[in-house]
C-alpha angles and dihedrals in degrees: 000000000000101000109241093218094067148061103235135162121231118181115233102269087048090260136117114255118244116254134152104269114252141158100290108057112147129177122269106178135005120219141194110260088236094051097047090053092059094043096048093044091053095047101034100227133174105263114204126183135188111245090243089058119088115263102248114205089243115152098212126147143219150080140261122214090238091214088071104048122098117186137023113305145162140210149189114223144157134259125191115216104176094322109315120106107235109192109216133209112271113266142183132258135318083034097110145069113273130224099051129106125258132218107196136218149181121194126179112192095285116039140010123239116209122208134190119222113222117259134258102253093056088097094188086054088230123154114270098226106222118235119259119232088234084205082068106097091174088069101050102095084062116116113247120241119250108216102231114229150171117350085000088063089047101054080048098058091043101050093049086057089047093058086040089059085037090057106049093040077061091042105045079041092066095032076059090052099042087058089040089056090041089055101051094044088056089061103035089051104039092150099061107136102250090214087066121108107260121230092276089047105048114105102249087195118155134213094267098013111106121205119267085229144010099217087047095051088044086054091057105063093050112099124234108267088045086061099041095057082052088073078084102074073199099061127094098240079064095046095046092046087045079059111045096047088050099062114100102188083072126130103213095190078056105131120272095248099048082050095049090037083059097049101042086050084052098042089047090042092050090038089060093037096254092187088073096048123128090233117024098125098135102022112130084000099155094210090055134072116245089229086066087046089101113048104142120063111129092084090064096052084051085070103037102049085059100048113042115094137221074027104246095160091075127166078336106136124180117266118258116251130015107238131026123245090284093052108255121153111246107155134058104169109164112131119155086020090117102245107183123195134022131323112251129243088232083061086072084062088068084087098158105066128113110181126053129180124163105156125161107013131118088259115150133152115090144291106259122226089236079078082100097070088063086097101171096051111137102159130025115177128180129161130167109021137113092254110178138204139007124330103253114256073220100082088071088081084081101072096130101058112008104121109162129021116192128192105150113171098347121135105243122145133182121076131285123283110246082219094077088064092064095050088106086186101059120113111167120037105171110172096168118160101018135133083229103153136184120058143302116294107245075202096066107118136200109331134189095193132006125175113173093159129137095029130105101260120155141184123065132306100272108231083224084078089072085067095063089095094165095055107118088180137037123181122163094141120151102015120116096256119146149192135052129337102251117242087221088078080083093078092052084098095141086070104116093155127042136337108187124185098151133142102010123116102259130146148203126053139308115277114233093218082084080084093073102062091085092166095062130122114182129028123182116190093148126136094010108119090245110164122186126066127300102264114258088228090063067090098067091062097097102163091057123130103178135019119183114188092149119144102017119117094248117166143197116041136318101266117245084228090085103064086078090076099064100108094048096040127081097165136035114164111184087155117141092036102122090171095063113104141173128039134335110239112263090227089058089065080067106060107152117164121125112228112207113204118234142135094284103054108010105197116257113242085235093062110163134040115333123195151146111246120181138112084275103049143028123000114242107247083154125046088259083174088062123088106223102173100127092067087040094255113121115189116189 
């Protein structure tokens, strides 16, 4: 409502009119606050406040063009992110778009005082005084207005260019200071995770402040190089945002990490190609919590029990569940679900799981090094996909939980981090079908099961290994390792699966401690240049299914001990030893022993009895002419 105790302008629809914003602005009517809320959102006026005024939660919208503006001021204004208004915090100047006009205002709780900026054509940027109704006796006891002229005009003038000068010395003075204080915090504070929101992302909410906005909110607690592939309305970091902002069933004062634990499952769902999955039947449903997304996963671990060889899955089952009590996500179990692309850098926010398993899906990129924020891992299981690149010296990080690491015929290179030596939980490293070079870690701990076949590994079999008591399983077949067989195996008595040494260049003989693993079920000394005789205490080894010594340069004969193992054994394979000589034991013709096949021992395709029976080789105790592979027996 126009004050009656001053002489104030108002323009003819009870606005002010729209000038550029200069020095001289002065008021021209003073409103209600409730009525200028009405008129502005009918009209959708700029709405500018001084900073000292309370922020009012007006939607208006509308620039300044900031070389005009003196003062502090603040403004709500739109911003366009692919077609959605998302309405921003007020801010100061130099906030806002330049070249537009400015109607400015000053509210104090109460009420809202308009002022007019002075026109273009006044060229001395003076204020235009407005005429009086001289009928008008409230207004008599106004001062009149002195027209300024001449010198006087002049000084003015002068001294508003003055302040103007004034005023950006002090400006450009504190923009120095501000990059002087940058500069110094980037040094003083190197180790800042770059993932992290930076100072103009970071959610300022306080404890009773709301966001302006849920999509912007949303915006700032995504890290840099989240919002920077979101510059590809294609990519899955868009489509997950495009999801997660649609959905209206959203709370948007949910806690951070429920809205990023969304996100990073959508990003992850959109990145391998989650709407060809065998089983993708609740995920983003938006009537269903993400934590029930993943209810089936028994038929995957069908497949994979019966596929995995040397059987390092073991009794392992997936955990039940997929989030703890306070709905963090623990579990992603999806193997054989046919996910199909890269896994995400979003997936590494999930930093509450603990349990990982992709097997078998046409999965390939590489692991990142930001593997090592997922704190809580304690298994990570992959088989069967093009992985690509070096294991991040990052997953040592994970040296409290990490139990089981599980990269099975994959297609990663590079050695192995010595951090993973340090890692004193972990229990299973299988490393099987790699391209994994450079030698055995003297760092590796206590392990309960190590595979490292099928790599490029050279260098000799550390003795060290013999200390690892607990191991139930030892692989380290067709790499390019040398040397002699330690002793120290010997130790190893807590083996009660596999020790494969097969098919790398060592030397030397066979060392009689092997008798001691008497637990043991499968040994595979094949194609290593071993000489000497097959030690008589191979014998003692009464719980053995399977013994390959093919293709060595044993000699002397084959020793009578091991016909005690005929009804253990169902394959024996001494095949490519020219230097063995004398009779097969009669014992070994009667190998009996059924091998059923699981994922523990899968059968050999040469099941039975394997020599080598000519006048220059072994004597036939057996009829070695004779083809016996109905009863299991084979005789060559």
């Amino acid at each position: 409502m126009p004050q009656d105790n001053a002489a104030f302008r108002q323009s003819s629809d009870g606005r002010p009119s729209e000038y550029g914003f200069g020095p001289g602005a002065y008021p021209i009517e003073t409103v209600d606050v409730d009525d200028f809320e009405e008129r502005n959102e009918e009209a959708g006026h700029i709405v500018v406040f001084h900073a000292h005024a309370p922020a009012a939660p007006w939607d208006i919208t509308g620039s300044v063009d900031t070389s005009l503006i003196k003062g502090s001021v603040s403004l709500f204004h739109p911003h366009r992110q692919r077609g959605r208004a998302i309405q921003q915090r007020p801010r100061g100047p130099g906030a806002f778009p330049s070249g537009a006009d400015l109607e400015f205002f000053s509210a104090n709780g109460e009420s809202v005082e308009l002022f007019e900026t002075i026109p273009e054509d006044n060229p001395g940027g003076l204020a235009v005084a407005s005429p009086v109704d001289q009928t008008d006796t409230s207004r008599a006891d106004l001062p009149q207005a002195k027209e300024i002229v001449g010198s006087d005009a002049k000084q003015q003038k002068a001294g508003q260019q003055t302040k103007q000068t004034t005023t950006a010395l002090v400006l450009g003075a504190i923009f120095l200071l501000v990059v002087v204080l940058f500069a110094v915090f980037a040094v003083v504070a190197p180790g800042k995770d770059s993932d992290e929101p930076t100072p103009s992302q970071a959610p300022s909410l306080g404890p009773t402040e709301a966001p302006t906005s849920y999509e912007t909110y949303l915006m700032s607690l995504l890290p840099e190089h989240t919002i920077m592939a979101m510059e590809d309305p294609e990519s899955s970091q868009s489509k997950a945002f495009e999801w997660l902002i649609e959905d209206t069933n959203q709370n948007p004062f949910q806690e951070e990490s429920r809205l990023l634990q969304k996100y990073a499952l959508a990003c992850f769902y959109y990145s391998t190609g989650g709407e060809t999955w065998r089983n993708n039947e609740k995920w983003l449903n938006y009537s269903v919590d993400e934590c029930d997304w993943r209810d089936n996963i028994h038929f995957a671990m069908n497949d994979t029990l019966s596929f995995v060889y040397p059987g390092c899955l073991g009794s392992y089952r997936p955990p039940e569940g997929n989030c703890d009590e306070a709905g963090q996500y623990q579990n992603l179990w999806l193997d054989t679900n046919h996910l199909l692309g890269t896994i995400p850098e979003e997936f590494y926010k999930l930093t509450n799981l603990k349990a990982v398993s992709l097997g078998l899906n046409p999965l390939f990129g590489t692991i990142s090094s930001r593997i090592g924020q997922l704190t809580s891992l304690q298994s990570l299981l992959f088989f069967g996909q093009v992985i690509t690149g070096v294991i991040p010296s990052e997953i040592g990080l994970l040296t409290d939980l990490m139990r089981r690491l599980y990269f099975f015929d994959s297609d990663l290179s590079g050695t192995i981090p010595t951090e993973i030596g340090q890692m004193e939980s972990l229990e299973w490293l299988i490393l099987f079908g790699n391209r994994i070079s450079g030698s055995i870690s003297s760092e590796l701990g206590e392990l309960l099961r190590l595979s490292l076949g099928a790599n490029e590994l050279q260098g000799t079999l550390p003795k060290h290994m013999g200390g690892m008591t607990s191991t139930t399983m030892l692989e380290v077949r067709g790499n390019q390792l040398s040397g002699t067989l330690p002793s120290e195996f010997g130790l190893l008595t807590s083996i009660s699966m596999v020790l494969d040494v097969g098919d790398n260049p060592l030397s030397s003989t066979v060392p009689t401690e092997l008798g001691l693993l008497t637990g043991l079920y499968d040994l595979s000394l094949q194609n290593c240049g071993f000489t000497g005789p097959i030690p008589t205490e191979i014998g003692l080894l009464r719980t053995i299914g399977e013994i390959r010594l093919g293709q060595n340069s044993f000699s002397g004969t084959v020793p009578t001990e091991l016909a005690a193992l005929q009804h253990s054994l169902y394959a024996l394979n001494m095949q490519g030893n020219p230097r063995l000589s004398g009779t097969i034991p009669n014992g070994l013709c009667g190998i009996n022993a059924t091998c059923i096949p699981n994922a523990l021992n899968p059968c050999p395709v040469d099941i039975g009895l394997l020599f080598d029976c000519d006048d220059n080789s072994l004597l036939c105790g057996c009829d070695c002419c004779a083809s016996l592979q109905e009863n299991g027996t084979l005789g060559m």
